[in-house]
N, C-alpha and C positions, 0 to 999 in steps of 0.2 A: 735857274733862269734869272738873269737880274735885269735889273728893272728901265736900266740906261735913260733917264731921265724920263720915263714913261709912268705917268699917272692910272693907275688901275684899282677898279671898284665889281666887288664883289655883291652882286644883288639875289638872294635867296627868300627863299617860303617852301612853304607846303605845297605838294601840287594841290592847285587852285587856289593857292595864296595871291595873285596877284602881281606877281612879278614880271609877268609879260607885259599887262597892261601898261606897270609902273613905268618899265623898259621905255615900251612906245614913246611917250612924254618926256623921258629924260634925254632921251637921243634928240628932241627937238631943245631942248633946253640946255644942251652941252653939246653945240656942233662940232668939238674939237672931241667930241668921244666915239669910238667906232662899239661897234656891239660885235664880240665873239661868239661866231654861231659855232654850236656844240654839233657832234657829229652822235647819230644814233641808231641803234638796232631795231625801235622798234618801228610800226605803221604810223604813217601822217596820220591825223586825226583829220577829221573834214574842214576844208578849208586852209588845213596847212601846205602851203608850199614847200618842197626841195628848197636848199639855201637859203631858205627866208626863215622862216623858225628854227631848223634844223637843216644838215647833212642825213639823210636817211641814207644809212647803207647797211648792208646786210653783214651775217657774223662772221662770212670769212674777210670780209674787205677788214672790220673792225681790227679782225686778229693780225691781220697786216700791218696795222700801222702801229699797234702794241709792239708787236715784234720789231719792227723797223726806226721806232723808240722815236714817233712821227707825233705822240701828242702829250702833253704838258700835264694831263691828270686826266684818269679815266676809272669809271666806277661801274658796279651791276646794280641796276636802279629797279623795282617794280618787275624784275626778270627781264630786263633791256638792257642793254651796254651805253654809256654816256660818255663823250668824252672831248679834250678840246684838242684842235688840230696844235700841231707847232710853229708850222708856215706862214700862217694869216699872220699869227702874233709877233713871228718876226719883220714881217713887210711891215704890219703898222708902226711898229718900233721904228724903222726906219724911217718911217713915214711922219715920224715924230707926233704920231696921234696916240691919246688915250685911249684904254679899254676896258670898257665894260662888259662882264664877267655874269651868266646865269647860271649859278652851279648849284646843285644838291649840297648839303655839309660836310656830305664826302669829299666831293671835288672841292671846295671849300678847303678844307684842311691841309688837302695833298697840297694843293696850290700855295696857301699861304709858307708851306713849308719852303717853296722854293723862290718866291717873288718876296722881296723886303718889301715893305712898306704897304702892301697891298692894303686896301678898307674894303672891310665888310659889312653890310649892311642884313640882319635877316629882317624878315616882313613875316610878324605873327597872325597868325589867325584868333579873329575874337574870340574865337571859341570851335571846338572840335564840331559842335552843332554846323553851325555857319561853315565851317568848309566842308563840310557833308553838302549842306546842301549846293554850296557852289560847282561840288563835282558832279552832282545828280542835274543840275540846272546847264553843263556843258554836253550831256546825253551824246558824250564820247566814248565813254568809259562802260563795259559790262560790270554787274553786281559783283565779281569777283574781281575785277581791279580796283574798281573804288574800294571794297574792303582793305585790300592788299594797303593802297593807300593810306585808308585812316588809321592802320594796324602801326604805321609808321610814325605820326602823329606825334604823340609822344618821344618819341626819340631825336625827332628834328628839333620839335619845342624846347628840349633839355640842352640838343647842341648850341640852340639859339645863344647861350650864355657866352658861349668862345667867339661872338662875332663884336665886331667893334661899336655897332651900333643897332638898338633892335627899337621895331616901331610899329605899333600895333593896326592893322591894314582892314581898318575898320570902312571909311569913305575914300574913294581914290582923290578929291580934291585934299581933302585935310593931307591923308598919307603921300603924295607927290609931294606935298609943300613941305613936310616933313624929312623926306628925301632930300629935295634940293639943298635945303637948310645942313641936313648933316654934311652933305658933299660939299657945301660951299665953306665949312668951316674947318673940313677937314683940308682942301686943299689951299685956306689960310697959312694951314701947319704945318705943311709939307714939304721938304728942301730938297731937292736932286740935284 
């Protein structure tokens, strides 16, 4: 996939690292950025909307669009399928909008492999305590997914290193301002 003069940002954590939130604030902070909703196997949580957080659709539609070579990078996450359509991101392309990007460091990786230029941004967790409690604090999650989750922990924080910019997502004002800051310096540096 190349990039045709399209600026794209790669925003990651842990789940309950804060990256939805971050999302929220950046899209009002970069009206020239469009947000890639990711398409997924598993259930809305309460309060999530179809299309707005996600595409929920179930695992034959999934395997459809695998098969039909319909999305850009796709992973099995927590025993759910994650993945990004290919179609949005080419209308925005034309559309000459930027996109930002909420992927796991799976989709993370696949992705970079195929988009130059792309920035990635992960958003650490202070600590394994602290997103414990931020999963137990969204009472979405059964005792055996949050496990499943903090079991993963470790493996994202290590991938954290291959991302171009990591920022520890301790207060949402401080870590937004931090955010902005990286993005605004990265596309100081940027030529397309």
């Amino acid at each position: 996939m190349s990039n045709d003069g399209t600026k794209a940002v790669i925003l990651s954590s842990p789940s309950g690292g804060g990256k939805s939130t971050i999302i929220r604030h950046l899209l009002q902070q970069f009206p020239n950025y469009w947000h890639s909703i990711s398409c997924t196997t598993r259930s809305p949580r309460y309060g999530e909307i179809n299309g707005r957080e996600y595409h929920f659709i179930d695992r034959e539609a999934f395997q459809k669009l695998i098969e039909n070579n319909a999305l850009a990078e796709w992973a099995e996450v927590h025993g759910d399928w994650y993945g990004t359509p290919l179609e949005p991101l080419h209308q925005r392309q034309q559309q000459h909008l930027n996109i930002l990007f909420d992927l796991d460091v799976v989709g993370t990786a696949k992705l970079k492999e195929q988009w130059n230029g792309i920035f990635s941004i992960y958003l650490l967790a202070p600590s394994r305590e602290e997103l414990e409690r931020r999963l137990r604090r969204r009472k979405s999650e059964s005792e055996e997914r949050i496990q499943h989750r903090l079991k993963r922990f470790e493996m994202e924080q290590n991938a954290a290193e291959k991302y171009d910019c990591r920022i520890v997502n301790d207060k949402i004002p401080d870590t937004l301002e931090k955010v902005i800051e990286a993005i605004d310096n990265w596309q100081k540096l940027v030529k397309f």
